[in-house]
TIGU-849613 format. One record per residue: residue in one letter; x, y, z of N, C-alpha, C in turn. Coordinates in nm, 4 decimals. Layout:
N
@resn: a, npx: X, npy: Y, npz: Z, capx: X, capy: Y, capz: Z, cpx: X, cpy: Y, cpz: Z
...
//
This chain:
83
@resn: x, npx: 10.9318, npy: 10.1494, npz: 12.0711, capx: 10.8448, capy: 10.0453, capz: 12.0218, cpx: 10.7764, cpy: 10.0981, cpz: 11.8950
@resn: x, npx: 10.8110, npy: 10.0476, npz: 11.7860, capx: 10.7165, capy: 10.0466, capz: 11.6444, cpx: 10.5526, cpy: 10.0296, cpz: 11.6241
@resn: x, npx: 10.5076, npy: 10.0827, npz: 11.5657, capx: 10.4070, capy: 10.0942, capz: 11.5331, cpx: 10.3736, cpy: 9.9517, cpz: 11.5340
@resn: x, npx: 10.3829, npy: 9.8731, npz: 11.4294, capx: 10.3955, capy: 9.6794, capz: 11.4281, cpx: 10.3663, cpy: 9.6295, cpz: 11.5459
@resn: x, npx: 10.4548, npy: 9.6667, npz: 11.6461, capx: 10.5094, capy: 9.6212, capz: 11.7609, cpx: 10.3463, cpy: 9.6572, cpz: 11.8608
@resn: x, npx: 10.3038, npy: 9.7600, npz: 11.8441, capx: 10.1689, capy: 9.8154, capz: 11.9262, cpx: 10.0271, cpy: 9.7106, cpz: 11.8714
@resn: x, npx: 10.0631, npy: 9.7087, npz: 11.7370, capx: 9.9676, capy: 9.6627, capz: 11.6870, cpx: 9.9667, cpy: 9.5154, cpz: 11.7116
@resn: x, npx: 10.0451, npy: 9.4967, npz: 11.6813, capx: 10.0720, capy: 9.3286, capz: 11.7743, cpx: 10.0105, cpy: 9.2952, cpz: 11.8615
@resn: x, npx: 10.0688, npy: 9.3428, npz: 11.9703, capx: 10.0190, capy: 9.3642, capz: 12.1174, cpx: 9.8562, cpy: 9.3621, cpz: 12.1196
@resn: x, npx: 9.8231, npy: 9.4754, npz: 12.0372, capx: 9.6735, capy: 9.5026, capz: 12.1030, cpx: 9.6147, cpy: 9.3617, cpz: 11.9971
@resn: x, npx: 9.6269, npy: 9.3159, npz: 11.9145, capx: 9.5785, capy: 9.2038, capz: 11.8568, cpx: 9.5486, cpy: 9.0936, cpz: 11.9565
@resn: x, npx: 9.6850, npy: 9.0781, npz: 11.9870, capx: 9.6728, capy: 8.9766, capz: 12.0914, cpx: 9.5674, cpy: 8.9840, cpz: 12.2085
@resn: x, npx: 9.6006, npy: 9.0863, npz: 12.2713, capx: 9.5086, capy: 9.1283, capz: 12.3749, cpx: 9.3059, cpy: 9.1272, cpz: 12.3355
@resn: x, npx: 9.3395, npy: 9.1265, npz: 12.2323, capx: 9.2027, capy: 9.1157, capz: 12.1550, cpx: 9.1327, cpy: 9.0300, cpz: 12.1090
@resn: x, npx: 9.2578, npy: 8.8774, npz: 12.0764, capx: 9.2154, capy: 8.7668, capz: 12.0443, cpx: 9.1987, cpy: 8.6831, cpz: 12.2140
@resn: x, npx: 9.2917, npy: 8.7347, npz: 12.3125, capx: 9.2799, capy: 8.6819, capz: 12.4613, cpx: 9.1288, cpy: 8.7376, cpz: 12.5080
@resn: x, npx: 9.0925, npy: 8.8161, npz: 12.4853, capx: 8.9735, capy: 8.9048, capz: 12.5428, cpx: 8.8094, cpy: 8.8103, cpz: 12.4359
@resn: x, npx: 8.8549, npy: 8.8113, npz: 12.2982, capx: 8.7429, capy: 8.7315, capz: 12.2311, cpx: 8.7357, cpy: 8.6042, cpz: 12.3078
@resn: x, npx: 8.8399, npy: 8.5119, npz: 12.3222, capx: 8.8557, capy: 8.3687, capz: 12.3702, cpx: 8.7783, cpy: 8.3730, cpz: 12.4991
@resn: x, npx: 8.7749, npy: 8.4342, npz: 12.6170, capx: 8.7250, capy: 8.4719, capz: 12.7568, cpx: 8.6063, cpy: 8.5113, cpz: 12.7294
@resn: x, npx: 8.5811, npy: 8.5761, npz: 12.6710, capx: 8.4113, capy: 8.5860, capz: 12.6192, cpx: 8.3557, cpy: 8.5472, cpz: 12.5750
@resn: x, npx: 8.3710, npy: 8.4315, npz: 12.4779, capx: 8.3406, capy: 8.2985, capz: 12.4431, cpx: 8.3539, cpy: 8.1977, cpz: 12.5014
@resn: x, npx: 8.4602, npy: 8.2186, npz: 12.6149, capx: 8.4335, capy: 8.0780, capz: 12.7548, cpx: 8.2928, cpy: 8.1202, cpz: 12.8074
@resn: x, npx: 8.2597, npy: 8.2360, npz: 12.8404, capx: 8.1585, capy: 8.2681, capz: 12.9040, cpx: 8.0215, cpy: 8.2437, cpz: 12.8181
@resn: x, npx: 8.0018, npy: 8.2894, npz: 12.7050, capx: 7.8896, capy: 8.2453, capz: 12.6735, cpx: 7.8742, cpy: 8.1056, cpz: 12.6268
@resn: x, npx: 7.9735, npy: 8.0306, npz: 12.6306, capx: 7.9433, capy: 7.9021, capz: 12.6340, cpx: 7.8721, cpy: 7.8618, cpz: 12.7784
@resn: x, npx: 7.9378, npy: 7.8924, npz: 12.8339, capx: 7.8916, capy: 7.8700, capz: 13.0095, cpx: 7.7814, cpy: 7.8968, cpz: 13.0383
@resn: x, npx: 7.7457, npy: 8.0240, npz: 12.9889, capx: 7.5959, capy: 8.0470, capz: 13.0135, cpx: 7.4580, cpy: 7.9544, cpz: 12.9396
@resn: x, npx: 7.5165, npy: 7.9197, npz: 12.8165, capx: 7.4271, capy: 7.8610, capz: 12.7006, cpx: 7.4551, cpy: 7.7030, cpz: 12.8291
@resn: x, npx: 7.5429, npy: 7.6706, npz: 12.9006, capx: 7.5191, capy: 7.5073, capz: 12.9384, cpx: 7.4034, cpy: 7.5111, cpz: 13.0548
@resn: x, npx: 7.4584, npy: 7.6698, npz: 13.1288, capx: 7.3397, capy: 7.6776, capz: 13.2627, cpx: 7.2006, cpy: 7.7081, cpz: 13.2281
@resn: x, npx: 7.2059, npy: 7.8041, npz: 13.1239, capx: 7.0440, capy: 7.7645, capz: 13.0861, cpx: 7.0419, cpy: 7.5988, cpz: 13.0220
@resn: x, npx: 7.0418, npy: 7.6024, npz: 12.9326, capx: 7.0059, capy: 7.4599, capz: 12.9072, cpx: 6.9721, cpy: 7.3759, cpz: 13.0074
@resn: x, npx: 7.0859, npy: 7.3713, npz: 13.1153, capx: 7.0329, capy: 7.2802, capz: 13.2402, cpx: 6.9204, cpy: 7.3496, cpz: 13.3228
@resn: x, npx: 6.9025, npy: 7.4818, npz: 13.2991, capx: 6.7928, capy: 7.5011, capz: 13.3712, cpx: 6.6560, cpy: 7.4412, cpz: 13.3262
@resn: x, npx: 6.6728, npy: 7.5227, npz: 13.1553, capx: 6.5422, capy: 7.4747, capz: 13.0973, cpx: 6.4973, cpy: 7.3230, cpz: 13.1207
@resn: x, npx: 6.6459, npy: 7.2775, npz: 13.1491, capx: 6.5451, capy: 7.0800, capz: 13.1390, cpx: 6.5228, cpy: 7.0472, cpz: 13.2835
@resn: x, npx: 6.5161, npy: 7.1748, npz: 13.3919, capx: 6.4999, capy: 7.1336, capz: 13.5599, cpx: 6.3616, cpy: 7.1824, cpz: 13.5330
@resn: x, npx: 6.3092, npy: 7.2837, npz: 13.4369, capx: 6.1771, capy: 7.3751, capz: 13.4767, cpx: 6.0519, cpy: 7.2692, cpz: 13.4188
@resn: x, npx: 6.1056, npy: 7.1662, npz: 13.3506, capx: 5.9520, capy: 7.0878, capz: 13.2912, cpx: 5.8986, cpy: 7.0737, cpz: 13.4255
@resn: x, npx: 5.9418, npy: 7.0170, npz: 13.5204, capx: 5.8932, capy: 6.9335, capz: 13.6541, cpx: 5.8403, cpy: 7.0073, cpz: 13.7273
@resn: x, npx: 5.8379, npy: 7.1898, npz: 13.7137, capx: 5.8388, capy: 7.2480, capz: 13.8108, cpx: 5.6855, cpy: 7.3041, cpz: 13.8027
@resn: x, npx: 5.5227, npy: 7.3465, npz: 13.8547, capx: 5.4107, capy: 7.3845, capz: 13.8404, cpx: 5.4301, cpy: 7.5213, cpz: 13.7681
@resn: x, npx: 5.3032, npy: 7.5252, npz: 13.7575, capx: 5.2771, capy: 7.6319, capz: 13.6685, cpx: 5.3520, cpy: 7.7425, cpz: 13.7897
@resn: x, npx: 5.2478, npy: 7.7635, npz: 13.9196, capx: 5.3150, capy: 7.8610, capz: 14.0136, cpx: 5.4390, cpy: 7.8772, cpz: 14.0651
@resn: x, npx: 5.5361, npy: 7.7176, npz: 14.0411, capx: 5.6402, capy: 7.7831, capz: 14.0622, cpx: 5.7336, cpy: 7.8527, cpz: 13.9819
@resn: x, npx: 5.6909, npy: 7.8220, npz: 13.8479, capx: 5.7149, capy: 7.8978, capz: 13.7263, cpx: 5.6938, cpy: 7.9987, cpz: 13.7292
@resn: x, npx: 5.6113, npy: 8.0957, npz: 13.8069, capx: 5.5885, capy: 8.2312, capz: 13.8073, cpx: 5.6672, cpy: 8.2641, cpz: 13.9177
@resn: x, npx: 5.6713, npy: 8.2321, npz: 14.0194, capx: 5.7528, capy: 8.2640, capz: 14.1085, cpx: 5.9200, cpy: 8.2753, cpz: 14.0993
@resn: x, npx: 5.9731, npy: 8.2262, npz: 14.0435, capx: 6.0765, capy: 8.1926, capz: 13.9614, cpx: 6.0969, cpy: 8.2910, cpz: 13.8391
@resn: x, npx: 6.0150, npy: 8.3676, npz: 13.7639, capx: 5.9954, capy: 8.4199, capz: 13.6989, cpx: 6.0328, cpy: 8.5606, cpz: 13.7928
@resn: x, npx: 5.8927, npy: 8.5829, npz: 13.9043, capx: 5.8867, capy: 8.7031, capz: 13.9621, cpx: 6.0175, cpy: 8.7816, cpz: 14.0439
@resn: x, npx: 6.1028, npy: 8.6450, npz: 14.0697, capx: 6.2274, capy: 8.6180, capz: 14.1846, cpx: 6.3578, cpy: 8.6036, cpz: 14.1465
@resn: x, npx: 6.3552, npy: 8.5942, npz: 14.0215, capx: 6.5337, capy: 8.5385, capz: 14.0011, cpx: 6.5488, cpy: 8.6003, cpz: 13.8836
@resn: x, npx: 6.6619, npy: 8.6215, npz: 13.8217, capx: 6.7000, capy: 8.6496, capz: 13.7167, cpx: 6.8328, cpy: 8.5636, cpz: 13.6685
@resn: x, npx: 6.8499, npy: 8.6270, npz: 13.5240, capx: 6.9121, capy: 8.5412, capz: 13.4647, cpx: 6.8626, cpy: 8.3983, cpz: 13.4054
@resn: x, npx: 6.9318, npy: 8.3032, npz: 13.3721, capx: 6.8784, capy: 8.1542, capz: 13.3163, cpx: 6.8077, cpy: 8.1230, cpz: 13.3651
@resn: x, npx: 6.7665, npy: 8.1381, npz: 13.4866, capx: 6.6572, capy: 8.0717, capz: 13.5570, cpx: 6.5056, cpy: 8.1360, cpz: 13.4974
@resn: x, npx: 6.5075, npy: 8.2626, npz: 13.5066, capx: 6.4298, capy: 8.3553, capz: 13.4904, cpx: 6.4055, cpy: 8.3096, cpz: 13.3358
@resn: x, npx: 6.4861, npy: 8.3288, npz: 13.2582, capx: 6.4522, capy: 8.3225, capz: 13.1108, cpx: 6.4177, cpy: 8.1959, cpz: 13.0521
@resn: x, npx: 6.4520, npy: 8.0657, npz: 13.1371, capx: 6.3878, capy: 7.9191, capz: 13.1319, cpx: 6.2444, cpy: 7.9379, cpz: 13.1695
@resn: x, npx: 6.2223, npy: 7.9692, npz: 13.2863, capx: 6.1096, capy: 7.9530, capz: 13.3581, cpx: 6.0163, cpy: 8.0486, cpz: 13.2499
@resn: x, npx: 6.0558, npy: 8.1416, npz: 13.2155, capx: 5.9547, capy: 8.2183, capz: 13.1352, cpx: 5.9298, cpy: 8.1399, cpz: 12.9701
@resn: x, npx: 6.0236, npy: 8.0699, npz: 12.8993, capx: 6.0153, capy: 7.9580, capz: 12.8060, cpx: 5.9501, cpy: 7.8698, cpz: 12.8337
@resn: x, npx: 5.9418, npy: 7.7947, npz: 12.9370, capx: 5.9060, capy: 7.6762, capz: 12.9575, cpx: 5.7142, cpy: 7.7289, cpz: 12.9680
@resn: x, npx: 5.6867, npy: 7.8456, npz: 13.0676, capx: 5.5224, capy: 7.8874, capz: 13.0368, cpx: 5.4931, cpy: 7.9096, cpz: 12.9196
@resn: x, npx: 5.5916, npy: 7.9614, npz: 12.8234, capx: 5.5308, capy: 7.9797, capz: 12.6714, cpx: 5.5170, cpy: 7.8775, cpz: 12.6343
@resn: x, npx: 5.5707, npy: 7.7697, npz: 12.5995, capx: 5.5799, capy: 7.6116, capz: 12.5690, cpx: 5.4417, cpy: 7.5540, cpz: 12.6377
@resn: x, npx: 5.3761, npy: 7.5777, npz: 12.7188, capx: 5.3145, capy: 7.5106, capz: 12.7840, cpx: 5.1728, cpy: 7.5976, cpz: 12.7575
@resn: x, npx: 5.1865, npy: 7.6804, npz: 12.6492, capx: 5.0337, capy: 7.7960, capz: 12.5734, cpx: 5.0447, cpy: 7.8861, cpz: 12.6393
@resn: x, npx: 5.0920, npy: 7.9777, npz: 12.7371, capx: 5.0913, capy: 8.1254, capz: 12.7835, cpx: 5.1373, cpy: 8.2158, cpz: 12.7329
@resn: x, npx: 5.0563, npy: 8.2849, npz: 12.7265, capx: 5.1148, capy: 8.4289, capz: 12.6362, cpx: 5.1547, cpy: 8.5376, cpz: 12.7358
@resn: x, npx: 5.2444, npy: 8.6210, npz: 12.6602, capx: 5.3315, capy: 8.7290, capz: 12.7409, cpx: 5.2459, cpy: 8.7713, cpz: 12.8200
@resn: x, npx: 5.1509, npy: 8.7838, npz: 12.8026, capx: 5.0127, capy: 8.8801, capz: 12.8812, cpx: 4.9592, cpy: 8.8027, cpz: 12.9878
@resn: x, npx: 4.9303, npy: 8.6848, npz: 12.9128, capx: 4.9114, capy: 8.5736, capz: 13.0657, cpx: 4.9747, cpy: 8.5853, cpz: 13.1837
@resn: x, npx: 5.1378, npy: 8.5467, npz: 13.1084, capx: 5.2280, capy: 8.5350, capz: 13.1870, cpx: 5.2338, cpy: 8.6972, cpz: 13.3330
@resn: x, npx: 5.2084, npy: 8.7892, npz: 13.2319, capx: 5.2380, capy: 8.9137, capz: 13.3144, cpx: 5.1011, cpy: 8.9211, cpz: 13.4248
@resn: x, npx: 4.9943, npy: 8.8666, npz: 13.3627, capx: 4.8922, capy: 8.9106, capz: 13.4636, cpx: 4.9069, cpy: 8.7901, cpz: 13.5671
@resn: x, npx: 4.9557, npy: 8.6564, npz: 13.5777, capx: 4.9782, capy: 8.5673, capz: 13.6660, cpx: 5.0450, cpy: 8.6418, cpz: 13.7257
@resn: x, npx: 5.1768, npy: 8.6859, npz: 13.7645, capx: 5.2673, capy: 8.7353, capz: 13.7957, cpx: 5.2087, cpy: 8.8360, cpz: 13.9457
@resn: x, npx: 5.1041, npy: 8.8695, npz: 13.8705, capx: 5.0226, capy: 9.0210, capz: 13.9397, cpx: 4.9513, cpy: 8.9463, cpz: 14.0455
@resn: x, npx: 4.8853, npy: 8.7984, npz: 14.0535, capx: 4.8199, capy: 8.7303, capz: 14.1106, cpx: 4.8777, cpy: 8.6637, cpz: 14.2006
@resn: x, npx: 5.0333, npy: 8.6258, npz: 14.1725, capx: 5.0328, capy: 8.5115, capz: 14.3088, cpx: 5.1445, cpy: 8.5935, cpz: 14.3855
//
């Protein structure tokens, strides 16, 4: 097998590997989004709880949606400590 022939290959394998990782962060950008528009409805406390408890989109909505709503990182962290 030629040099060409390797290089080929791993191209491919490289443009299959970009494509799959771009399914995925599309995927992720739709589940947050749907999270962020579940967290308006949700209280301030369950916003922290949610915060304190989950990770991922949920976690990173719920922590957007308290900034949006005037809390600052510090707020946010000392609520956290409280409930």
């Amino acid at each position: 097998m030629g040099f060409w022939d390797v290089a080929g290959k791993v191209a491919k394998g490289a443009g299959k590997l970009t494509v799959a990782v771009g399914k995925e962060m599309l995927n992720q950008g739709q589940e947050y989004k749907q999270d962020r528009e579940n967290m308006s409805d949700e209280s301030d406390q369950e916003l922290i709880r949610i915060v304190k408890n989950q990770s991922g989109s949920k976690k990173t909505a719920a922590w957007a949606e308290l900034k949006d709503r005037g809390y600052s990182p510090d707020d946010i962290k000392y609520m956290m400590n409280g409930v």
